[in-house]
C-alpha positions as CSV (number, residue, x, y, z in Angstrom):
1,X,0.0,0.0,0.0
2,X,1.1,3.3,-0.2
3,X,1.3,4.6,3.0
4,X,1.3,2.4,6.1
5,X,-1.9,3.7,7.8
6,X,-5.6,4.5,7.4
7,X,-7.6,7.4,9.2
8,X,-11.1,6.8,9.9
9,X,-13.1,9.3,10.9
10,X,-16.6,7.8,12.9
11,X,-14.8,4.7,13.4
12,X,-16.8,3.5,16.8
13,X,-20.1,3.5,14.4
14,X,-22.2,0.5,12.9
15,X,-20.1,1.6,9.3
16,X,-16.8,3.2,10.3
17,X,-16.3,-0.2,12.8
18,X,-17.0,-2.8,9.7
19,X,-14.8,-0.2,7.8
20,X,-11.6,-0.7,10.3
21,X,-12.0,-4.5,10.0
22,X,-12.0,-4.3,6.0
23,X,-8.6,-1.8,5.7
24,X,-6.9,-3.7,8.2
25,X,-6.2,-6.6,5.9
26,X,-4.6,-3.9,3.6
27,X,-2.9,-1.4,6.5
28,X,-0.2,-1.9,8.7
29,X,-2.4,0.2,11.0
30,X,-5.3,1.9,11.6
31,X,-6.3,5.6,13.7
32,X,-9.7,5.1,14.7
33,X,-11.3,8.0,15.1
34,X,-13.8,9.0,17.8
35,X,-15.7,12.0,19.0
36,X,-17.1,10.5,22.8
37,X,-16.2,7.0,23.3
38,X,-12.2,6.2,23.6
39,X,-14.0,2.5,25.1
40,X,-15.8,2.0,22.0
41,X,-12.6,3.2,20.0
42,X,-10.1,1.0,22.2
43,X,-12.3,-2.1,22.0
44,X,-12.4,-1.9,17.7
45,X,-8.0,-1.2,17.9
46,X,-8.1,-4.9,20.5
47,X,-10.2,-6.6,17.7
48,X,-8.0,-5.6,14.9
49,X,-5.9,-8.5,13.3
50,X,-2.4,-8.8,15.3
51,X,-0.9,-7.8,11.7
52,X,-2.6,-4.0,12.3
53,X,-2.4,-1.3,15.2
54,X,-4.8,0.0,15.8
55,X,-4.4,3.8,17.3
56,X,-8.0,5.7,18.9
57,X,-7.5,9.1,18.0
58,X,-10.3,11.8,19.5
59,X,-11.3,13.6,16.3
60,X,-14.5,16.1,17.1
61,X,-16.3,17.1,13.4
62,X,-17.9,20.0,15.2
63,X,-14.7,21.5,16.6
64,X,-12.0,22.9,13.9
65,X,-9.0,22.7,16.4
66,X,-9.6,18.8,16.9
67,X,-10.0,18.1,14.0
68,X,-6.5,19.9,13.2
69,X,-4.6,17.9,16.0
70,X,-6.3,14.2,15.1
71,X,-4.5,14.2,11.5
72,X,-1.5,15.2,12.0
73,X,-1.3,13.1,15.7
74,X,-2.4,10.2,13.6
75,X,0.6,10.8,10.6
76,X,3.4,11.4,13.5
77,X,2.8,8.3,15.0
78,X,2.4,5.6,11.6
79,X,4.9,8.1,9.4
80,X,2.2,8.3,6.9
81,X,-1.4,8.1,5.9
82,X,-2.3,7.0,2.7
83,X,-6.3,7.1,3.4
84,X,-8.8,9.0,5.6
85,X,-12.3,7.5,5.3
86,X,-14.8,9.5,6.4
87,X,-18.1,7.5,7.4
88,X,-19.1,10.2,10.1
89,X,-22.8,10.7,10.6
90,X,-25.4,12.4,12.8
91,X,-28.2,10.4,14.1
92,X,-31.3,11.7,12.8
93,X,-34.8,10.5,12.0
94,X,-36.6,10.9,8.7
95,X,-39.0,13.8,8.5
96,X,-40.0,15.7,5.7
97,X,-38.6,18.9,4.4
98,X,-42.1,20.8,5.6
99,X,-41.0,19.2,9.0
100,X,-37.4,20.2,9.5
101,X,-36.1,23.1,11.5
102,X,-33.2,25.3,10.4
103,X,-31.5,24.0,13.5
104,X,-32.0,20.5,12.6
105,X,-29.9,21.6,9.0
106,X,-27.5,23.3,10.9
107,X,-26.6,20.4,12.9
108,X,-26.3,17.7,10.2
109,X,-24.7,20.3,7.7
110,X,-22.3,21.5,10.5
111,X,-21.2,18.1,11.5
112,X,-21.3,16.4,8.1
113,X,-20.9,18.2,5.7
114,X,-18.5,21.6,6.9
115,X,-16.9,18.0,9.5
116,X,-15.8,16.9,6.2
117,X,-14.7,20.0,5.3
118,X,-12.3,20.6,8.1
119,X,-11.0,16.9,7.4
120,X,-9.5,17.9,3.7
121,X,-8.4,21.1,4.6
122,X,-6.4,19.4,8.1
123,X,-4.8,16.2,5.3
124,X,-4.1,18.1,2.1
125,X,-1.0,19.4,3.2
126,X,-0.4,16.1,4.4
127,X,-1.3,14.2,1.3
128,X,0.4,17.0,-1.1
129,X,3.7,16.8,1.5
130,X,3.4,12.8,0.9
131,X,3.6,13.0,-2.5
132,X,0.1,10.2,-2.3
133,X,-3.0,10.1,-0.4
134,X,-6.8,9.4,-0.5
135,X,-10.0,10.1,0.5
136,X,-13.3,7.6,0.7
137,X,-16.4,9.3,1.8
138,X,-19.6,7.4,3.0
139,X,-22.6,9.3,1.3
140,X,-26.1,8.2,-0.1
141,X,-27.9,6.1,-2.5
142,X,-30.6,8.7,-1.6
143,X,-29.5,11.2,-4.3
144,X,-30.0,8.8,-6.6
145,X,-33.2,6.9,-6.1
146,X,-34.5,9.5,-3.1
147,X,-36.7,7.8,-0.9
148,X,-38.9,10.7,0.8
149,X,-38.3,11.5,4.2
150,X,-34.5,11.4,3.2
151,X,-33.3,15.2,2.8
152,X,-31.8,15.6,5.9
153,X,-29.5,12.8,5.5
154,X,-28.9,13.2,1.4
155,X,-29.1,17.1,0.7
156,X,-25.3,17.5,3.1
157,X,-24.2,14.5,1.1
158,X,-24.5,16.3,-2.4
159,X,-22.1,18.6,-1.3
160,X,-19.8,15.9,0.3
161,X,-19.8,14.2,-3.5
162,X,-19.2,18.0,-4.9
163,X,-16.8,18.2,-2.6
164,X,-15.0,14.8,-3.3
165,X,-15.0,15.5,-7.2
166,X,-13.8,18.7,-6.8
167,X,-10.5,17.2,-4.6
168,X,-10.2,14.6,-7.3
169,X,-10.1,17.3,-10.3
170,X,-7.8,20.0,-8.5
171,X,-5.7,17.4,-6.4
172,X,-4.8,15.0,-8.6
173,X,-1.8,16.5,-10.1
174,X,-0.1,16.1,-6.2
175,X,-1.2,12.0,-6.4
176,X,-4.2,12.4,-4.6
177,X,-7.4,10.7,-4.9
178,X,-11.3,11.1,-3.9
179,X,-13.7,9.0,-4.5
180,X,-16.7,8.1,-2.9
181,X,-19.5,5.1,-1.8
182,X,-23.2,5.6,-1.4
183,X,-24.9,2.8,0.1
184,X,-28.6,1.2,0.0
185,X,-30.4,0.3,2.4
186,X,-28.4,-1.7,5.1
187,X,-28.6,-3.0,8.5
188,X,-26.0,-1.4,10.3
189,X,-25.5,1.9,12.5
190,X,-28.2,3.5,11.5
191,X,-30.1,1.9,9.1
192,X,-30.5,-0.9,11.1
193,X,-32.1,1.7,13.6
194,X,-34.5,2.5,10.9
195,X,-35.0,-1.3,10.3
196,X,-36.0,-2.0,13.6
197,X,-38.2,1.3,14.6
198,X,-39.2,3.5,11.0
199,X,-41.9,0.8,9.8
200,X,-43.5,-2.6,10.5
201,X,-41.8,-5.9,9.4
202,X,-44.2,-6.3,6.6
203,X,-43.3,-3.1,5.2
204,X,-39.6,-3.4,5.2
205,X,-40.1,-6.9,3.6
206,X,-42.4,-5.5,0.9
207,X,-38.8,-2.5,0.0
208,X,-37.0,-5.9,0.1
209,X,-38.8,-6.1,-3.4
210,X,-37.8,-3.2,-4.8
211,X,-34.1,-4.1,-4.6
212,X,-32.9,-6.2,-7.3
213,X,-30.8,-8.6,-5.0
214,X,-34.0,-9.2,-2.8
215,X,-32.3,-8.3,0.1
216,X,-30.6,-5.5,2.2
217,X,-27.0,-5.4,2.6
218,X,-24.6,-5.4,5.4
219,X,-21.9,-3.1,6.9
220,X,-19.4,-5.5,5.3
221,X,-20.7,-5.3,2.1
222,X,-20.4,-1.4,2.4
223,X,-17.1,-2.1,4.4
224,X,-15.6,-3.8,1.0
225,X,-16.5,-1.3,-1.6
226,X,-14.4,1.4,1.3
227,X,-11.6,-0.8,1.1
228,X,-11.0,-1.4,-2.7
229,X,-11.4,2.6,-3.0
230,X,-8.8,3.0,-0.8
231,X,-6.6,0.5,-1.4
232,X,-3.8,0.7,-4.8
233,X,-6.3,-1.7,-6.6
234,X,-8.1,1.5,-7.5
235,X,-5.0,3.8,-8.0
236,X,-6.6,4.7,-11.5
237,X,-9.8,5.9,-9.8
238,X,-11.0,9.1,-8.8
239,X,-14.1,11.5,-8.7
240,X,-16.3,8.8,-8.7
241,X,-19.4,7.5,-6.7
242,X,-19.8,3.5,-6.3
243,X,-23.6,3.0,-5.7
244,X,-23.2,-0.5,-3.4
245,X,-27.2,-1.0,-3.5
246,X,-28.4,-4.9,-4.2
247,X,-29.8,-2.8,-7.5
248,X,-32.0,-0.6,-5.1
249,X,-31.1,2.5,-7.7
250,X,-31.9,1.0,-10.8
């Protein structure tokens, strides 16, 4: 690999934690970020392969001056970092656009959207110094095939993709890559909240009909598609979003 360590940023969640499992067969280690929970963060580095380190690191999306420390903490202590996967979220539940307040945006835009801002601007100079680097940003299926209820979640991850192309086009020339995965339905973090408390069995099993695999997918699944993005086997690869929906989108 190129670079001996990975950065993810929401690692303690349902996503980021199948996410650190997937990069460590590639990495030599792993800086697993957290906002709350260095337990949570301490028990994913103890389940890591005895091949891959894992490192908690406290990373806060909503505060500029830790997100400035966790990157550069992270590259001191592995040398490098070759990719920072951002699969950061906030918990939210699905209303309506008539039914969200401006402080529910702000919230979800602050900590998603401007988080991931904050992220890029704390590793470019990193990456650029390097000579190599990547980013691989967790976004949404939903602005593809939006499901309604969905704006809070997808509207701040159109401008997480706009942002990821526009590293891709203007970075590139320094060996940096961005690229993106937007999964379906799946039952893990918080989709598998949504599973269990949005709607009644029956109705979740009659959406299992409308994906072309039959079936929702896992945090592995998403965890995979993460890995391959970051990893050298898609060194030609950049500015792009891999929809990893059963066929949800189609």
């Amino acid at each position: 690999m190129s670079g001996k360590a990975a950065f993810v940023i929401g690692a303690t969640g349902g996503l980021g934690h199948a996410a650190c499992h997937a990069l460590a067969r590639d990495w030599d280690g792993i800086a697993i970020g957290y906002r709350s929970s260095i337990e949570k963060a301490q028990s994913i580095a103890d389940e890591l392969s005895a091949n891959c380190q894992g490192l908690p690191v406290h990373c806060d999306l909503t505060d500029a001056s830790s997100v400035q420390s966790a990157l550069p903490a992270a590259c001191d202590h592995f040398g490098s970092i070759g990719t920072v996967v951002f699969a950061s979220g906030v918990a939210i539940d699905q209303p309506f656009v008539s039914k969200i307040s401006e402080e529910q945006w702000r919230e979800v835009i602050e900590t998603e959207l401007i988080g991931l801002m904050r992220v890029v601007s704390a590793t470019l100079p990193l990456f650029r110094e390097q000579g190599f680097g990547n980013f691989v940003t967790v976004v949404s299926v939903a602005n593809y095939t939006f499901p309604p209820g969905d704006a809070l979640s997808s509207v701040p991850k159109a401008g997480m993709e706009a942002l990821g192309r526009a590293i891709a086009k203007e970075e590139g020339k320094f060996g940096i890559r961005a690229n993106m995965v937007a999964p379906g339905i799946i039952d893990a973090g918080l989709g598998s909240h949504f599973l269990e408390t949005l709607y009644s069995p029956e109705i979740w099993e009659s959406q299992k009909k409308g994906v072309a695999l039959r079936r929702f997918g896992s945090g592995e699944e998403i965890a995979e598609a993460i890995a391959f993005l970051a990893s050298d086997r898609a060194s030609y690869i950049t500015g792009q979003t891999l929809i990893v929906d059963g066929g949800f989108s189609l």
